[in-house]
Phi, psi and omega in degrees: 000130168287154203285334175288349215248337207254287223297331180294320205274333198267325193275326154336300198290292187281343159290351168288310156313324162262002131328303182286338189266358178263330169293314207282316121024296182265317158333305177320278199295339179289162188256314201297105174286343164275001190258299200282006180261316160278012194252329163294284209269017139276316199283332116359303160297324212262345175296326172312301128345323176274298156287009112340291161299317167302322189283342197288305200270000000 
């Protein structure tokens, strides 16, 4: 694998990370239980996603 090809997979990793940790985020602060149950399985998914990508290399 090449270092631009590592350089993809790594900006991949951290947008995932950071996606989950602005849902988990936003999961906090709603009141609304149907919002904050759907904004946890985003948050829930893109962790998946994340480990996904991790298991991939």
């Amino acid at each position: 694998m090449s270092p631009k090809e590592l350089l993809y997979i790594e900006d991949a990793l951290n947008h995932e990370q950071f996606m989950k940790i602005q849902c988990a985020d936003c999961a906090n602060k709603l009141q609304d239980p149907v919002l904050k149950n759907f904004v946890s399985q985003l948050e829930q998914r893109h962790t998946q996603i994340f480990d996904e990508i991790y298991r991939t290399l």
